[in-house]
C-alpha positions as CSV (number, residue, x, y, z in Angstrom):
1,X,10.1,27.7,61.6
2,X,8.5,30.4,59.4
3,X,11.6,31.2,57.3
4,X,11.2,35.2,55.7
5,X,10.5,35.6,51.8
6,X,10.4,38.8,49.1
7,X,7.8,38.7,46.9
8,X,9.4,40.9,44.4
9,X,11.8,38.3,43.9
10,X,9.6,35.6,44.0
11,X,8.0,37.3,41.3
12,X,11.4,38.0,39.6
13,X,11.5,34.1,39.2
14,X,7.9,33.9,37.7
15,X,7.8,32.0,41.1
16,X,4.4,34.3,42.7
17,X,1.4,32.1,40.5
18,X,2.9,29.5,41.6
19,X,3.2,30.5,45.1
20,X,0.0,32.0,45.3
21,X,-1.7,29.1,44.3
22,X,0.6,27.2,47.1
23,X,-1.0,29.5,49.4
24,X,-4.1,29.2,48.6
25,X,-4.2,25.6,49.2
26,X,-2.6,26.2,52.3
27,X,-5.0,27.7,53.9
28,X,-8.1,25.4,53.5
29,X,-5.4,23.1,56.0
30,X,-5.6,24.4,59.7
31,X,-2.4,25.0,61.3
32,X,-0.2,25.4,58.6
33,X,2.8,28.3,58.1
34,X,1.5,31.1,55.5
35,X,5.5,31.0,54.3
36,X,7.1,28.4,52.0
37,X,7.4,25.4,54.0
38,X,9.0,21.7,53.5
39,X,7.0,19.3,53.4
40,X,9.2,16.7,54.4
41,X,11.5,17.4,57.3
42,X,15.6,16.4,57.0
43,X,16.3,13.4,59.1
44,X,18.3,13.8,62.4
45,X,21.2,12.0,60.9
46,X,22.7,12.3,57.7
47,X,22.2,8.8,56.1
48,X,25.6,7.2,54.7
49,X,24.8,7.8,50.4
50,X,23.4,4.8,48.5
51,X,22.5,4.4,45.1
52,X,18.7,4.3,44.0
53,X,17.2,3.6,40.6
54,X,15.7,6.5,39.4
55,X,12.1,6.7,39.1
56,X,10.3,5.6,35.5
57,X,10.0,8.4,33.5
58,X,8.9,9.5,29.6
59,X,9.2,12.0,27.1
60,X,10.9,15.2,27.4
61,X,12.1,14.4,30.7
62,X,13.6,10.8,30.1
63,X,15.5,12.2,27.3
64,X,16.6,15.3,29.2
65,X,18.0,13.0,32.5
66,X,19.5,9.9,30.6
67,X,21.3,7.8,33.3
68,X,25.2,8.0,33.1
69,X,27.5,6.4,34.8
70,X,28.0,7.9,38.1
71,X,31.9,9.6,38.5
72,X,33.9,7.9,41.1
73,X,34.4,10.3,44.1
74,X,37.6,9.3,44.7
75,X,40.0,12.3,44.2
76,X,42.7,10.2,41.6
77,X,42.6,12.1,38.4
78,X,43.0,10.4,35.3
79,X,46.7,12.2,34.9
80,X,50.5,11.1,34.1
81,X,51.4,12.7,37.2
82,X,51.1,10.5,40.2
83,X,51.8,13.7,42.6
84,X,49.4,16.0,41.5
85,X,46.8,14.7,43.8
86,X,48.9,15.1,47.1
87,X,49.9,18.3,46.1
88,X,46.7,20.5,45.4
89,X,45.7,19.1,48.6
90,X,47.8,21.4,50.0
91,X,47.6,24.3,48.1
92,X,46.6,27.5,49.7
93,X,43.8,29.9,47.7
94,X,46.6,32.0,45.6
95,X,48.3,28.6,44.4
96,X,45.2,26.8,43.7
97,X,44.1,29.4,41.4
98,X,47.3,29.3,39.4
99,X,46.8,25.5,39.5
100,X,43.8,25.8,37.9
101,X,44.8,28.5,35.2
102,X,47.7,26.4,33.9
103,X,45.7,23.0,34.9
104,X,46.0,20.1,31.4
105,X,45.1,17.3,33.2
106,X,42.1,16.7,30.7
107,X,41.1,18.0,27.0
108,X,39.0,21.0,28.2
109,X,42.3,22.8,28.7
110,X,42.8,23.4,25.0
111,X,39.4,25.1,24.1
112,X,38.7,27.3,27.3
113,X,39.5,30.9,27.2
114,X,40.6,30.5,31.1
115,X,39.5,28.6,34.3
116,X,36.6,29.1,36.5
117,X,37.6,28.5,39.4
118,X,35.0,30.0,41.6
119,X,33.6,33.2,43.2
120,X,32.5,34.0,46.5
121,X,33.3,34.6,50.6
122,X,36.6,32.1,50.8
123,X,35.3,30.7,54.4
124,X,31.7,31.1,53.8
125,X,29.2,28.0,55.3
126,X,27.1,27.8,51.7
127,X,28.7,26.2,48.7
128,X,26.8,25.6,45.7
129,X,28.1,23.5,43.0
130,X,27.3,23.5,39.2
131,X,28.3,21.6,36.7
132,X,31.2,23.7,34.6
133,X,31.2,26.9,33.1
134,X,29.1,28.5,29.8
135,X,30.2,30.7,27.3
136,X,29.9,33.7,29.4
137,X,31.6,32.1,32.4
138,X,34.6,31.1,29.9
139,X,34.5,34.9,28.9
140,X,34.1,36.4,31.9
141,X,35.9,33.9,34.6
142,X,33.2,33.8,37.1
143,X,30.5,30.8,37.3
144,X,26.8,31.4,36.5
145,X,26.9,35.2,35.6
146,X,24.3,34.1,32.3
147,X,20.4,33.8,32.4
148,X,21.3,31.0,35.0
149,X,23.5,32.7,37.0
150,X,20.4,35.5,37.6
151,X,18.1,33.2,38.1
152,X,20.7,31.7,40.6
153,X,21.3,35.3,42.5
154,X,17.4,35.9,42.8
155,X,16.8,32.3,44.4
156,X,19.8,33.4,47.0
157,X,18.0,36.8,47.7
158,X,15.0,35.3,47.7
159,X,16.0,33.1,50.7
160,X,18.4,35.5,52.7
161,X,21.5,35.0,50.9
162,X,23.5,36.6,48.1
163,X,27.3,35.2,46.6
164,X,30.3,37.2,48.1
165,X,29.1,37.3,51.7
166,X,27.5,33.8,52.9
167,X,28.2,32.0,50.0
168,X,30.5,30.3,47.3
169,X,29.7,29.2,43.8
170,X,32.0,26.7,41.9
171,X,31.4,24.1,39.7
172,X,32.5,20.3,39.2
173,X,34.5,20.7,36.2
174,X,36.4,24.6,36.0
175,X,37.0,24.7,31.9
176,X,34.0,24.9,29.8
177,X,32.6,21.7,27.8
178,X,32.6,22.1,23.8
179,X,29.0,23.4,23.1
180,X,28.3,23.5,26.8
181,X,27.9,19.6,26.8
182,X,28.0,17.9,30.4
183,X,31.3,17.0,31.3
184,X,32.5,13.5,31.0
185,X,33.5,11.2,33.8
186,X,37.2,11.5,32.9
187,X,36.8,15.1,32.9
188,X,35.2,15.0,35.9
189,X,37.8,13.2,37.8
190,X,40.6,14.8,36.5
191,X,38.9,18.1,38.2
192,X,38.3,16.5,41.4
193,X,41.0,17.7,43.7
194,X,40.6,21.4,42.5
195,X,37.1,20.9,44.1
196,X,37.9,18.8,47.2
197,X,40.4,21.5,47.7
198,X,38.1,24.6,47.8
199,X,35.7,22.7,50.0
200,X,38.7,21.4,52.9
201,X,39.6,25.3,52.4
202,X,36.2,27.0,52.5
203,X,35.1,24.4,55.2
204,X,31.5,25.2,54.1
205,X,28.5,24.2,57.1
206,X,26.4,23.3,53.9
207,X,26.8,22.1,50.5
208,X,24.3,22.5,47.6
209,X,24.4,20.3,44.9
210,X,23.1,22.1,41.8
211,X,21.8,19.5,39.2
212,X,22.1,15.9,38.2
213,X,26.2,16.3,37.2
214,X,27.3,17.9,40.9
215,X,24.7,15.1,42.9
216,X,26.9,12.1,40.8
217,X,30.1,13.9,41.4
218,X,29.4,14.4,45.3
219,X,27.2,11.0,46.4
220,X,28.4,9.0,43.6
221,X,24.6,8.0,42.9
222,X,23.0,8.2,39.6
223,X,20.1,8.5,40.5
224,X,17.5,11.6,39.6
225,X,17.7,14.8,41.1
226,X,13.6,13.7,41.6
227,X,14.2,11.0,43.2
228,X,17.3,12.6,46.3
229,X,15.4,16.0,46.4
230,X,14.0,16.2,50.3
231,X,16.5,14.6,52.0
232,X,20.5,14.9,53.6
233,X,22.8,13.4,52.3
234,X,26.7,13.5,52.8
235,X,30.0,14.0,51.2
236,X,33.4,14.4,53.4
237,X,31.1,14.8,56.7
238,X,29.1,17.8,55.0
239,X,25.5,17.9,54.7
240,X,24.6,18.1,51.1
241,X,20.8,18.9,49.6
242,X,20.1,17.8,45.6
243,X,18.0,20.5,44.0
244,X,17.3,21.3,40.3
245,X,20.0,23.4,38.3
246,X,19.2,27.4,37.5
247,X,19.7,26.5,33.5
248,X,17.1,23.1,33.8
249,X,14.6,25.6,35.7
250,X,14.6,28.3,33.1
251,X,13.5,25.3,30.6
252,X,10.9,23.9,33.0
253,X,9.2,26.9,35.1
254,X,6.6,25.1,37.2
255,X,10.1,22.9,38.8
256,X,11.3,26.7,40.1
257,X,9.1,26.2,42.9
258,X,10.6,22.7,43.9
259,X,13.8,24.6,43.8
260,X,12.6,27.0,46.3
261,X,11.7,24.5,48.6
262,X,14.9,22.8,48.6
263,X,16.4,26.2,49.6
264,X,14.2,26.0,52.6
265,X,14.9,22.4,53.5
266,X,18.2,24.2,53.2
267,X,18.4,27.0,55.3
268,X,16.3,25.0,57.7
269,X,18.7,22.1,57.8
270,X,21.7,25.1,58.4
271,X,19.8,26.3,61.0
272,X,19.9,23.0,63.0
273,X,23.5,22.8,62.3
């Protein structure tokens, strides 16, 4: 399927050298699309998600992936109250954001300015999940609106998307992290229903997992973002793709073009759906 592209936003992402020299290469090959393609089609059936060792690496990228424990999925936050769980389950969209403004149910309540609880189209088939908001999310109340979050919005536009109209943007944990560390296990559980909810109420066709803490949270597999790129896999019955996280990709340009494949396996996987 030869999926559409903009070069100016390509170039926006310092993503054209790259993709030129893609190109390029291409078309010594007989036979092949002149667009962005995958290279490695999505199976025909979402595979149940296992664990896998990640792959051996060194340097700058061992010590900027080291292996954590991977967060239970299961939606029982580490809380006093035994019916908080049940409850948010069936919260409608005005409640659960009131749930998550006045939401202690882990430490990150008493630094944050306010909750992010999301942004986008409330029934819209693309979700992408970060990790938890930055200092301008935590100001601002909306996730990825730094450096990230433009890098984020040009990818979308890029592929034929844009936040507001086919898709919502939340994050695992909805409180920022002191010095925008990755959240904790703890903290990630505790947050787990606010998430599960805005998925059973956006109903999304597609789920994009962005970065290492969102994969863990949503297969339960610690295992590198390198290592579950190029494949489905699954959590609640929805398709979910692994691809690198806009604020990793500003610190590691030639991986931007990685990224934009996984938005093609994407919208080629939605288009099968």
């Amino acid at each position: 399927m030869n999926l559409p592209y903009d070069e100016d936003y390509l170039r926006e992402m310092e993503l054209w050298p790259f993709f030129e020299m893609q190109q390029r290469s291409l078309a010594q090959s007989p036979g092949v699309l002149s667009s962005p393609s995958v290279t490695r089609a999505p199976p025909t059936e979402i595979p149940a998600p296992a664990r896998h060792a990640p792959p051996p690496q060194s340097g700058t990228a061992r010590a900027a992936s080291v292996s954590r424990p991977a967060a239970p999925v299961e939606t029982n936050p580490v809380v006093a109250d035994p019916a908080r769980v049940p409850r948010i389950a069936h919260l409608d969209w005005d409640s659960l954001k009131r749930e998550a403004a006045t939401c202690q149910a882990c430490k990150l309540c008493e630094k944050r300015k306010q909750a992010v609880l999301g942004v986008g189209a409330p029934n819209a088939p693309w979700l992408f999940v970060g990790e938890g908001p930055g200092a301008e999310e935590d100001d601002q109340g909306e996730p990825f609106v730094g450096q990230a979050g433009k890098l984020l919005d040009a990818m979308l536009t890029a592929a034929g998307l844009r936040r507001g109209r086919e898709v919502y943007i939340a994050n695992v944990v909805k409180c920022r992290p002191p010095g925008n560390r990755n959240p904790s296990p703890e903290e990630t559980l505790a947050c787990a229903p606010l998430l599960d909810r805005q998925i059973d109420l956006i109903q999304p066709k597609l789920i994009v997992a962005l970065g290492k803490i969102a994969l863990t949270r949503l297969t339960g597999s610690d295992a590198s973002i390198a290592s579950m790129r190029g494949k489905l896999h699954a959590y609640r019955g929805i398709p979910v793709i692994a691809t690198y996280h806009p604020a990793y990709l500003l610190r590691n340009l030639p991986d931007k073009l990685k990224a934009w494949e996984d938005l093609m396996m994407a919208k080629k996987a939605m288009a099968a759906l």
